[in-house]
N, CA, C and O atoms as a MOPAC input file, in Angstrom:
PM7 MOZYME 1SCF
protein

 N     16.30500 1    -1.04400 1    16.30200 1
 C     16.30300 1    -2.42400 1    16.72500 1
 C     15.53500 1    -3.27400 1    15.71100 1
 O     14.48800 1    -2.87200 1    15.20400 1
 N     15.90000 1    -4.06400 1    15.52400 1
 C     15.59600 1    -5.44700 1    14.80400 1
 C     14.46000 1    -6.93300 1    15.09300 1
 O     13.56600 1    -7.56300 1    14.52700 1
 N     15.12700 1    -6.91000 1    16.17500 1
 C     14.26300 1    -7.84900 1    17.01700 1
 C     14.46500 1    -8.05200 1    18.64300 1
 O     15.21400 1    -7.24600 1    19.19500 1
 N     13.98100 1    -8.85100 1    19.26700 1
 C     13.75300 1    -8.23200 1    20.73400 1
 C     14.61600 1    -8.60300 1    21.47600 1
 O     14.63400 1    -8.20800 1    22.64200 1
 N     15.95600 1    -9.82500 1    20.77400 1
 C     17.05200 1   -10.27500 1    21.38000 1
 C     18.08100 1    -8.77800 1    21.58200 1
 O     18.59600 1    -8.50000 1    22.66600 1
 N     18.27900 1    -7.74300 1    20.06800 1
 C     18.65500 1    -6.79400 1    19.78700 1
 C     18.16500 1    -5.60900 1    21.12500 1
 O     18.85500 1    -5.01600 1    21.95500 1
 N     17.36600 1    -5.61000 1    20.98600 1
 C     16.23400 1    -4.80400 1    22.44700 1
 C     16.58000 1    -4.90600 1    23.48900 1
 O     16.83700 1    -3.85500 1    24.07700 1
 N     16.73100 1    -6.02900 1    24.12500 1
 C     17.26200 1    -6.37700 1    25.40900 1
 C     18.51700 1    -6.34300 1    25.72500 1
 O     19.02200 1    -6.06700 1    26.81300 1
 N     19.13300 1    -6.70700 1    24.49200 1
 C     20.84000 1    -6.73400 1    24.37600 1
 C     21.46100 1    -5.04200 1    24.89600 1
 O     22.48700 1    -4.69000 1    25.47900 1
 N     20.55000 1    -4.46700 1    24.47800 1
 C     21.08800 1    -2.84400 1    24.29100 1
 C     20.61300 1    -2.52700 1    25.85800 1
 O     20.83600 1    -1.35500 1    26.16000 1
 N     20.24700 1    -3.00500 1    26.49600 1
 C     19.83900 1    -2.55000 1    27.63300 1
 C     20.58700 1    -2.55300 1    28.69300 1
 O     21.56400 1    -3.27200 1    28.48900 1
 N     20.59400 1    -1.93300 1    30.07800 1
 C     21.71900 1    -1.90000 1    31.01200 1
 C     21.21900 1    -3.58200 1    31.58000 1
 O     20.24600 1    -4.28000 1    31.29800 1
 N     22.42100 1    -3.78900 1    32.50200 1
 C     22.76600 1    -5.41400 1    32.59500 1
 C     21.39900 1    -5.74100 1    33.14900 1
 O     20.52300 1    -6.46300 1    32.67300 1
 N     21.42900 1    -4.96400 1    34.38800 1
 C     20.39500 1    -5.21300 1    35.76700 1
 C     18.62200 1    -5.16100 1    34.79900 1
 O     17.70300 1    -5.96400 1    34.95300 1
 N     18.64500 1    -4.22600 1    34.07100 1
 C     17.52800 1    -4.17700 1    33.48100 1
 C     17.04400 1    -5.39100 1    32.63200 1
 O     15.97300 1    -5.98000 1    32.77400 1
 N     17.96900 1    -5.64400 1    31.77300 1
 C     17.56400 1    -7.31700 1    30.64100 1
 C     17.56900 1    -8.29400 1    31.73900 1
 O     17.14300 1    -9.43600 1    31.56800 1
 N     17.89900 1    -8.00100 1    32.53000 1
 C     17.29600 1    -9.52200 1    33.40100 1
 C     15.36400 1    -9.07500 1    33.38200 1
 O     14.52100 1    -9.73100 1    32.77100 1
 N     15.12900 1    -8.03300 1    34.07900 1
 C     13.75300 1    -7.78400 1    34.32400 1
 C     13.23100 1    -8.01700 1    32.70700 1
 O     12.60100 1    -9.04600 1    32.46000 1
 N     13.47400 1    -7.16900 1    31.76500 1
 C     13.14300 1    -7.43500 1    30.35700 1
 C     12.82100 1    -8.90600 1    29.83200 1
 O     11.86200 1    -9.26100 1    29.14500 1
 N     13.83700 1    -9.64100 1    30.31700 1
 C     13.78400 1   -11.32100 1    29.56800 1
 C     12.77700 1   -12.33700 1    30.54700 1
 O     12.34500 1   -13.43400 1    30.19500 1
 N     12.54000 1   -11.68600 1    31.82100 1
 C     11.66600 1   -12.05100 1    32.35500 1
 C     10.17000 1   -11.94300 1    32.21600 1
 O      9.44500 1   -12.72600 1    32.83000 1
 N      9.52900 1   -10.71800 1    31.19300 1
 C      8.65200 1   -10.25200 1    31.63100 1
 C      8.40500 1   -11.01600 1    29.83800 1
 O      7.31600 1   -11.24400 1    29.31200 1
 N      9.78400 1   -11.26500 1    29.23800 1
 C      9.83800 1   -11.78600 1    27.94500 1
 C      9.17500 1   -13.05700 1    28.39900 1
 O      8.02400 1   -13.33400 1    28.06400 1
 N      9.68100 1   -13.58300 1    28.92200 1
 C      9.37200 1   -14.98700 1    29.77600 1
 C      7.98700 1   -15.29100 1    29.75300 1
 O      7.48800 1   -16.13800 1    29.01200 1
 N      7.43000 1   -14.65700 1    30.49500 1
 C      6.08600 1   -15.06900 1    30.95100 1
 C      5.52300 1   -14.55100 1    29.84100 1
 O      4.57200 1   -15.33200 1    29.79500 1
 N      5.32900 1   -13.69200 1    28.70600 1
 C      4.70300 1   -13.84200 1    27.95200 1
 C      4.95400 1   -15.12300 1    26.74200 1
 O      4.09900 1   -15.89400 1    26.30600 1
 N      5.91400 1   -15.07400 1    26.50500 1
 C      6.22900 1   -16.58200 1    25.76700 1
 C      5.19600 1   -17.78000 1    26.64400 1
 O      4.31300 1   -18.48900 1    26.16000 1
 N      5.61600 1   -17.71000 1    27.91900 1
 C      4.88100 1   -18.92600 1    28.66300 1
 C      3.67100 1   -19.04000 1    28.55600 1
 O      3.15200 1   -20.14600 1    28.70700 1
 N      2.98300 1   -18.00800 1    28.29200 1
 C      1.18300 1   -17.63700 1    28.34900 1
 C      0.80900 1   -17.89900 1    26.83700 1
 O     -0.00600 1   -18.69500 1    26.37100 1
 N      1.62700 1   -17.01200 1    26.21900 1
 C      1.32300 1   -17.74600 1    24.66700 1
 C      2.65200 1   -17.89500 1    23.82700 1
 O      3.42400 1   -17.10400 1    23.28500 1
 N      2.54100 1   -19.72600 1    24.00800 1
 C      3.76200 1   -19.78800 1    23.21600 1
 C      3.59400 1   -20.01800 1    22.00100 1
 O      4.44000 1   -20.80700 1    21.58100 1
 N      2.56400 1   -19.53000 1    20.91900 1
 C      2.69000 1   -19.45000 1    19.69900 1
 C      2.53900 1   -17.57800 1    18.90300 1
 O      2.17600 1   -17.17500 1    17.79800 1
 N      3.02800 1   -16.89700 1    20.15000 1
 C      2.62500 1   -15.67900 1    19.60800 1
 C      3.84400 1   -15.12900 1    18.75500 1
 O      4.99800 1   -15.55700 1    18.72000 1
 N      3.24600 1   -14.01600 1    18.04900 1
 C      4.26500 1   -13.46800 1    17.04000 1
 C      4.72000 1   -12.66700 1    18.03700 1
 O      3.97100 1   -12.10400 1    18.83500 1
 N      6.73600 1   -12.52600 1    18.03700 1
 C      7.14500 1   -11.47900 1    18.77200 1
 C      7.61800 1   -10.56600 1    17.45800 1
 O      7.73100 1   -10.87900 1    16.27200 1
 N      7.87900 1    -9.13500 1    18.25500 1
 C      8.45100 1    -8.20600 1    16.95600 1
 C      8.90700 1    -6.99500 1    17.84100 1
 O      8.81300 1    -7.01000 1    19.06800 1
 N      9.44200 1    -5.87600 1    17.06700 1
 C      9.22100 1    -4.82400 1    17.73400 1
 C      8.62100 1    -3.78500 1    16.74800 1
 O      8.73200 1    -3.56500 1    15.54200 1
 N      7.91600 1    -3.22400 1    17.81900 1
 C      6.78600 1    -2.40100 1    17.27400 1
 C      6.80400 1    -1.40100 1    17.88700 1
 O      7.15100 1    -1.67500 1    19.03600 1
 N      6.52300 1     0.20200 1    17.70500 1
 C      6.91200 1     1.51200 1    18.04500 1
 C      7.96800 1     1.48900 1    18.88700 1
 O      8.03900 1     2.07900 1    19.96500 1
 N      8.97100 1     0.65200 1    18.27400 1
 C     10.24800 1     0.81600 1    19.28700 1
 C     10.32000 1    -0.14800 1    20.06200 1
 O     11.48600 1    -0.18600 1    20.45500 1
 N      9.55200 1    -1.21300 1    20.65500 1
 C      9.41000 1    -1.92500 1    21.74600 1
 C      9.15500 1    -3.57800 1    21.13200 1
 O      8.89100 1    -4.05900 1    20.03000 1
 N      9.38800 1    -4.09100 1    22.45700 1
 C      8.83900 1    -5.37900 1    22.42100 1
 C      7.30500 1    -5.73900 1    22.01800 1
 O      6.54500 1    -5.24700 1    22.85100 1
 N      6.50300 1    -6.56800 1    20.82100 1
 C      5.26600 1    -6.48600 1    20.38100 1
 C      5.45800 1    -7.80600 1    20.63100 1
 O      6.46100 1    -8.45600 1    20.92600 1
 N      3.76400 1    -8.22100 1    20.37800 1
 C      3.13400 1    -9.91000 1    20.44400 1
 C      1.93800 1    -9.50000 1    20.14200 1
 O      1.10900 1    -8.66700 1    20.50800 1
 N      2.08400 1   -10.31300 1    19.37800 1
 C      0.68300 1   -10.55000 1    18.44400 1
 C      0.03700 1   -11.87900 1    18.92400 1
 O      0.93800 1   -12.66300 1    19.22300 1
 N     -1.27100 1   -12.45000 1    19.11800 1
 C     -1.90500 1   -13.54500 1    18.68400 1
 C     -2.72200 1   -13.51900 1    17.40000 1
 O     -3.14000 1   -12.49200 1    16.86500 1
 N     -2.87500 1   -14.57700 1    17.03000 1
 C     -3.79000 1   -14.36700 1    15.66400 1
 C     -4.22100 1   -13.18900 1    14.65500 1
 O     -5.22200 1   -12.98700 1    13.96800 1
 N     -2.95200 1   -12.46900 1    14.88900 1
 C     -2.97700 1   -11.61500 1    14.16700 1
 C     -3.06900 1   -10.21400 1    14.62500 1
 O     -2.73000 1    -9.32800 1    13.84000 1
 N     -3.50900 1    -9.90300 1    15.86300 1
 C     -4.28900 1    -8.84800 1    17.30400 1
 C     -3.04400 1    -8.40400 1    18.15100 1
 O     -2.85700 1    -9.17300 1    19.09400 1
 N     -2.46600 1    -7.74500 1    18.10100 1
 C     -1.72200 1    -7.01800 1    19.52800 1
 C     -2.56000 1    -7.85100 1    20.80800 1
 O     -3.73200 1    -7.95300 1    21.17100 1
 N     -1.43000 1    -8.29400 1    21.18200 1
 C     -1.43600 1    -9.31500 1    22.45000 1
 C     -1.06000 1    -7.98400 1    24.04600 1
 O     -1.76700 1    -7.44000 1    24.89500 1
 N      0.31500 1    -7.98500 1    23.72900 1
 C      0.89400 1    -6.84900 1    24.93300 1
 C      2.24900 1    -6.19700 1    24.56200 1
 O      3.09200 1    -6.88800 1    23.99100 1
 N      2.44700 1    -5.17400 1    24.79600 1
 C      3.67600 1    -4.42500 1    24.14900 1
 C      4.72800 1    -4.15900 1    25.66300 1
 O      3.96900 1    -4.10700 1    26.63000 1
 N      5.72500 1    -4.04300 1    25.95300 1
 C      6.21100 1    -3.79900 1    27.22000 1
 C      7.81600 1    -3.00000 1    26.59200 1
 O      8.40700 1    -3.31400 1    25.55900 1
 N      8.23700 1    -1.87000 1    27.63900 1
 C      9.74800 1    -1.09800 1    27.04300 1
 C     10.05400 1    -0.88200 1    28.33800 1
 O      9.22500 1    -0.78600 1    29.24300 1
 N     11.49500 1    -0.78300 1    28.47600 1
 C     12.41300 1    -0.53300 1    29.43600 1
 C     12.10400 1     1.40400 1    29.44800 1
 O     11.46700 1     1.83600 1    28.48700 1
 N     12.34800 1     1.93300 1    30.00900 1
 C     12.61800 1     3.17900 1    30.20600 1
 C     14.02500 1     3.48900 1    31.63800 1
 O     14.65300 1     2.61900 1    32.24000 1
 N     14.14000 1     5.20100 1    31.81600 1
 C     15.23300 1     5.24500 1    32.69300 1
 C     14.75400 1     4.62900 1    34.30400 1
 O     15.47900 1     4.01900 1    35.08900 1
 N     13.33000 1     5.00500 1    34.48200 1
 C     13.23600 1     5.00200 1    35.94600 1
 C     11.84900 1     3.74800 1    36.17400 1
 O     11.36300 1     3.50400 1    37.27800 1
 N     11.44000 1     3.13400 1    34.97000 1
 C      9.99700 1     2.06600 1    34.71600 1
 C     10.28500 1     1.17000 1    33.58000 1
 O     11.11700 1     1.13600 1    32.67300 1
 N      9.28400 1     0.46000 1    33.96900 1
 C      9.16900 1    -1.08600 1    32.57600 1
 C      7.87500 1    -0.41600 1    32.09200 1
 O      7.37300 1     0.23700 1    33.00700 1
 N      7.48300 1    -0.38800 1    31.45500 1
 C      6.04700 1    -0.34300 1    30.70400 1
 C      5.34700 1    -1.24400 1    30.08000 1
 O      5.64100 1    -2.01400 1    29.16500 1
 N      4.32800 1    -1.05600 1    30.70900 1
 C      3.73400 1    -2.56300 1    30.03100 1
 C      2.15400 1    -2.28000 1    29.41700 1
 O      1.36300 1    -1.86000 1    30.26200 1
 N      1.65200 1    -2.45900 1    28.11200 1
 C      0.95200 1    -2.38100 1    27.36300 1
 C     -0.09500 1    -3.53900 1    26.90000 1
 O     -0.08400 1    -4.10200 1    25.80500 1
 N     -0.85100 1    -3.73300 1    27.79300 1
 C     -1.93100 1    -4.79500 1    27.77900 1
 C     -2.69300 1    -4.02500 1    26.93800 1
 O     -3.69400 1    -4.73800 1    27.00900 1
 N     -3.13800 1    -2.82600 1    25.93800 1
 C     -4.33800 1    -2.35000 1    25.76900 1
 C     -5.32600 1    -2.19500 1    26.73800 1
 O     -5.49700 1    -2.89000 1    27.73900 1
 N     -6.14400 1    -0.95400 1    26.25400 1
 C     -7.19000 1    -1.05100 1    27.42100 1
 C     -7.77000 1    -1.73100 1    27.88000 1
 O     -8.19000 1    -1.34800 1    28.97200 1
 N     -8.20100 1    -3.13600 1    27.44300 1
 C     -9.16800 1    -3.65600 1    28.27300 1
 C     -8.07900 1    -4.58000 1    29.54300 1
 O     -8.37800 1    -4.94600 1    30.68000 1
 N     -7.04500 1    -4.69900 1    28.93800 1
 C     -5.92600 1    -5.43000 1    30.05400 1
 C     -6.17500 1    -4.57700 1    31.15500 1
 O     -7.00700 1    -4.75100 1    32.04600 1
 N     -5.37100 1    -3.62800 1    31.01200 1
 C     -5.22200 1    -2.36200 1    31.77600 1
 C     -6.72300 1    -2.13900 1    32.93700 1
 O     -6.66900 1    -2.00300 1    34.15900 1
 N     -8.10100 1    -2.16500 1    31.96500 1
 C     -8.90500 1    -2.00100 1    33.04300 1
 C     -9.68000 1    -3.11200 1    33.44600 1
 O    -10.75100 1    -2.77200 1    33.94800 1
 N     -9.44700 1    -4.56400 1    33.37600 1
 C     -9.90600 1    -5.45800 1    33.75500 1
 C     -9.09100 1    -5.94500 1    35.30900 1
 O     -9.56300 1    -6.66700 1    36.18700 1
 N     -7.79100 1    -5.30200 1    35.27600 1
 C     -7.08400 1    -5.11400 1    36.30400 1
 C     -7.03700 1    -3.75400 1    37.28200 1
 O     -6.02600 1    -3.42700 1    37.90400 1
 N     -7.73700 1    -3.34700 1    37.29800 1
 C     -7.64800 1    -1.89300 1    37.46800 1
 C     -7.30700 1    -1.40500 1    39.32500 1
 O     -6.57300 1    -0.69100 1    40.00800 1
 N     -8.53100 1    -2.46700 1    39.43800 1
 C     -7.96900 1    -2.99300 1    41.36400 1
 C     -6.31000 1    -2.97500 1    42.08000 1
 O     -6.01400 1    -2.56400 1    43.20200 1
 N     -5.52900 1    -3.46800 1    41.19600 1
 C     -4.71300 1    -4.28600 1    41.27700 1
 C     -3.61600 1    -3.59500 1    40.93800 1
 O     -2.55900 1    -3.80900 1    41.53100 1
 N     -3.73500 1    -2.37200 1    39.61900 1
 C     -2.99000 1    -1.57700 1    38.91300 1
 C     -3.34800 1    -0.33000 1    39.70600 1
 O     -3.06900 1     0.74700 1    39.18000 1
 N     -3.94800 1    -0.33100 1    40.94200 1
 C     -3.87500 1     1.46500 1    41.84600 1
 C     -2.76300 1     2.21200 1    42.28200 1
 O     -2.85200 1     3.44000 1    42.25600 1
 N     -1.59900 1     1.60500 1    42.72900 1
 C     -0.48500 1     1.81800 1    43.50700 1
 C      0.45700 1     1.83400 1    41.92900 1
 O      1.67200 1     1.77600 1    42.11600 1
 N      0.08900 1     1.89400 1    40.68900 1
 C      0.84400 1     1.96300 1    39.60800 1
 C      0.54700 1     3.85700 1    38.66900 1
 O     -0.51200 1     4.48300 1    38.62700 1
 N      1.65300 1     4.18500 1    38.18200 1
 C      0.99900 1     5.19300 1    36.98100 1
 C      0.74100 1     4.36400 1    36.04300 1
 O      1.37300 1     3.33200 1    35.81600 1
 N     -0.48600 1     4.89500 1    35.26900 1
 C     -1.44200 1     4.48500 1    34.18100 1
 C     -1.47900 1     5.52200 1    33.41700 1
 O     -1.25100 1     6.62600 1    33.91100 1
 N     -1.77500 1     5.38200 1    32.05100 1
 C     -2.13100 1     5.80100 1    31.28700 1
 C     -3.27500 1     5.08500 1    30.73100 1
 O     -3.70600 1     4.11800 1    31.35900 1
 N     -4.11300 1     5.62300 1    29.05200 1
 C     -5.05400 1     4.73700 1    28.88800 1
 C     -4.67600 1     3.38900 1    28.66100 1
 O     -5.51400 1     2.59400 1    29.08600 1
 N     -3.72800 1     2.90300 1    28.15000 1
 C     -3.50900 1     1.58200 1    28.12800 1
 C     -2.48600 1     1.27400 1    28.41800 1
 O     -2.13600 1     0.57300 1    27.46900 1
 N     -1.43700 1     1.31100 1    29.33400 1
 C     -0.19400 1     1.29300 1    30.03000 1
 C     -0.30600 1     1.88900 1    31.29600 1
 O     -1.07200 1     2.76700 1    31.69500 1
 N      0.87600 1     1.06100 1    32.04200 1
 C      1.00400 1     0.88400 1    33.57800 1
 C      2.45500 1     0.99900 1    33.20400 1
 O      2.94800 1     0.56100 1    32.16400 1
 N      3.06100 1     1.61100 1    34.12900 1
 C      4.36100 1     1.98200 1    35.10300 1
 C      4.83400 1     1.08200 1    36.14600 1
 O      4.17700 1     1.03700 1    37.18500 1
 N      5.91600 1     0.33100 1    36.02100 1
 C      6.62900 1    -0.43600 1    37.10200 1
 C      7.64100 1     0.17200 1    37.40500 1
 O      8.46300 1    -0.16200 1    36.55100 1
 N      8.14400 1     0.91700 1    38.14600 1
 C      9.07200 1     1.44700 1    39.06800 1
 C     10.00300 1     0.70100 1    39.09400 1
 O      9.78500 1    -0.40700 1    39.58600 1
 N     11.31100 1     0.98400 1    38.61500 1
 C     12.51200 1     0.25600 1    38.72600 1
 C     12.92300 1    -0.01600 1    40.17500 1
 O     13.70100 1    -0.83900 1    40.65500 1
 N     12.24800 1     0.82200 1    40.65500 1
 C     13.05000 1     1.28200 1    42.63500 1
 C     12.30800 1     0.22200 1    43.34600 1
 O     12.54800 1     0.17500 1    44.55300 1
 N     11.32300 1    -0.78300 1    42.80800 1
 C     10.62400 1    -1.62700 1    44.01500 1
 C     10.50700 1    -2.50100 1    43.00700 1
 O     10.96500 1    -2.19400 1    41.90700 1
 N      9.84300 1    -3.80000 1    43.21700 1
 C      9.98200 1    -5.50800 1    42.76400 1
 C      8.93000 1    -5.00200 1    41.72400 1
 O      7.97500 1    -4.22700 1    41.68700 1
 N      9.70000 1    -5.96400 1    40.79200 1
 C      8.36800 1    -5.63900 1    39.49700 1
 C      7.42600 1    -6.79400 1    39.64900 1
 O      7.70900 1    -7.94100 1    39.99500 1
 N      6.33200 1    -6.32600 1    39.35300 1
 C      4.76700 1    -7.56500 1    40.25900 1
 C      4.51800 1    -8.44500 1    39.01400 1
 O      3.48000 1    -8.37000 1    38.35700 1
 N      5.83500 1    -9.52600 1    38.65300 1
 C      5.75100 1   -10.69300 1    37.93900 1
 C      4.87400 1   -11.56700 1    37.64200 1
 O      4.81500 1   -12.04700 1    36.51000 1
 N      3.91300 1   -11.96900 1    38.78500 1
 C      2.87700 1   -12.43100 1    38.88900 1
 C      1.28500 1   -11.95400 1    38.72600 1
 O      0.20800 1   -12.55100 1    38.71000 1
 N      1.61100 1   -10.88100 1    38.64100 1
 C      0.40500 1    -9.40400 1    38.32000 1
 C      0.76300 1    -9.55100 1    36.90300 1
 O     -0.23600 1    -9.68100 1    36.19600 1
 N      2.19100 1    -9.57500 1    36.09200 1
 C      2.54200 1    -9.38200 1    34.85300 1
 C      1.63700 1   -10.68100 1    34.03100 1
 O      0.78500 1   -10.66200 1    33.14300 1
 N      2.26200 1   -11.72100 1    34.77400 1
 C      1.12100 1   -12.92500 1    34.25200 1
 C     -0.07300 1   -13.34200 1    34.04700 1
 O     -0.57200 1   -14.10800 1    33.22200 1
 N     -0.60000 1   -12.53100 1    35.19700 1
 C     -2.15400 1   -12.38700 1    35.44900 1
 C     -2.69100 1   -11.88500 1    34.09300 1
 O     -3.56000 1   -12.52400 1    33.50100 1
 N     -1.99900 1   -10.35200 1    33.43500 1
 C     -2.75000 1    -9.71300 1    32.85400 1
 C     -2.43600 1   -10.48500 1    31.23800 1
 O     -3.25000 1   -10.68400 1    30.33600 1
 N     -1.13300 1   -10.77600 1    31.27500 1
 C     -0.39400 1   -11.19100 1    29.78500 1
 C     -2.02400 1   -12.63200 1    29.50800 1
 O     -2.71400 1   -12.76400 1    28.49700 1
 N     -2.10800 1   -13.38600 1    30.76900 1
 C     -3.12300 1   -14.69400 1    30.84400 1
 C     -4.21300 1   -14.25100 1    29.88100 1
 O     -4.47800 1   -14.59300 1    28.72900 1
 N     -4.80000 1   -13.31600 1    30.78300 1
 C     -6.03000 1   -12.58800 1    30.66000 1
 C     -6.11300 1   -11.81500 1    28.74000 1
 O     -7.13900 1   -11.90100 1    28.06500 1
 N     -5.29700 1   -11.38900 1    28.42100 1
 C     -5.32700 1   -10.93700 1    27.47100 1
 C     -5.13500 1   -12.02700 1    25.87700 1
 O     -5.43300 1   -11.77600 1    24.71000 1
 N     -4.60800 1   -13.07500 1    26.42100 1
 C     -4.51400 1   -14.30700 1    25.41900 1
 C     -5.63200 1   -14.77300 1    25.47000 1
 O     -6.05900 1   -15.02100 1    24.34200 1
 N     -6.61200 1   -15.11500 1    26.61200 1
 C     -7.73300 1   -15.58800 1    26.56500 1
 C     -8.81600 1   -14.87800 1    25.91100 1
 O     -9.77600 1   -15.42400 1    25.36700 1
 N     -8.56200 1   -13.36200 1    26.01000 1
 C     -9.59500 1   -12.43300 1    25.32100 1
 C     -9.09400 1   -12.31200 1    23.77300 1
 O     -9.93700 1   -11.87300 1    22.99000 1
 N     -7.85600 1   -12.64200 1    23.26500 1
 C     -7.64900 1   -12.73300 1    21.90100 1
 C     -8.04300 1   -14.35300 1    21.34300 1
 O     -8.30200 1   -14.61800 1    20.16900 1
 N     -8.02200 1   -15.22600 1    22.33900 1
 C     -8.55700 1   -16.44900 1    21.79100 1
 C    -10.38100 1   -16.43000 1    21.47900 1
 O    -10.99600 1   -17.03700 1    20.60200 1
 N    -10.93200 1   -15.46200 1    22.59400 1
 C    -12.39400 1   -15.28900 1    22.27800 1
 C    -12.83500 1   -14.48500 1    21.28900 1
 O    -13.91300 1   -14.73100 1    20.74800 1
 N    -12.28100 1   -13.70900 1    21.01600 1
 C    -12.16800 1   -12.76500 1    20.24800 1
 C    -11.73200 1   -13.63800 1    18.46700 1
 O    -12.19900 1   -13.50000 1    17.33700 1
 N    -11.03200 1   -14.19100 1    18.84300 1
 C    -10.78600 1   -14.80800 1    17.18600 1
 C    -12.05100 1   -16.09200 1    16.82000 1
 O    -12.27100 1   -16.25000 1    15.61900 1
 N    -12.62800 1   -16.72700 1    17.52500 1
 C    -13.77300 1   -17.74700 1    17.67600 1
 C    -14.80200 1   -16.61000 1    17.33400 1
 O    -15.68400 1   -17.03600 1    16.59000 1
 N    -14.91600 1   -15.51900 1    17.60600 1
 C    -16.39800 1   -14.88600 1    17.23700 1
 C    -16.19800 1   -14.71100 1    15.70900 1
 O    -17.10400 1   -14.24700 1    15.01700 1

């Protein structure tokens, strides 16, 4: 893949809707971030920093806040599989869009503090 229009394109129908959504709200949170794909997946950069990475799989979305995303939410991410820096959304139940925003928020604000130091 090429770029993340390419990414989504290749995906089953029902799925690029969830994909362009989750595309969505990160554009919305930071709309000057670099998109790309990176180990295969959807990447975003701010200022230069891995922002959040997210991939379709057969049976989950994955979503890649880095660790501190991941455990600044951690409350919230219980009823999810985790890894150290990725969470599991279950294709079989509503993907938590608004949880997606929460963390994508949270992680622009810590790359905006993060570039000021």
């Amino acid at each position: 893949m090429e770029n993340v229009n390419e990414y989504i394109s290749s995906l089953p129908v029902e799925i690029q809707k969830i994909a362009q959504e989750i595309r969505s709200i990160i554009k919305n949170e930071a709309p000057d971030c670099n998109e790309s794909i990176s180990y295969g997946m959807p990447a975003y950069k701010t200022f230069g920093k891995p922002l959040v990475y997210f991939a379709a799989f057969k049976n989950h979305i994955g979503l890649y806040p880095t660790p501190s995303g991941h455990t600044q939410f951690s409350a919230a991410l219980l009823k999810y599989k985790k890894g150290k820096g990725s969470v599991q959304f279950p294709l079989d139940a509503a993907i938590p869009y608004d949880l997606t925003q929460q963390i994508v928020a949270f992680r622009v604000k810590e790359n905006i503090d993060n570039f000021k130091k």
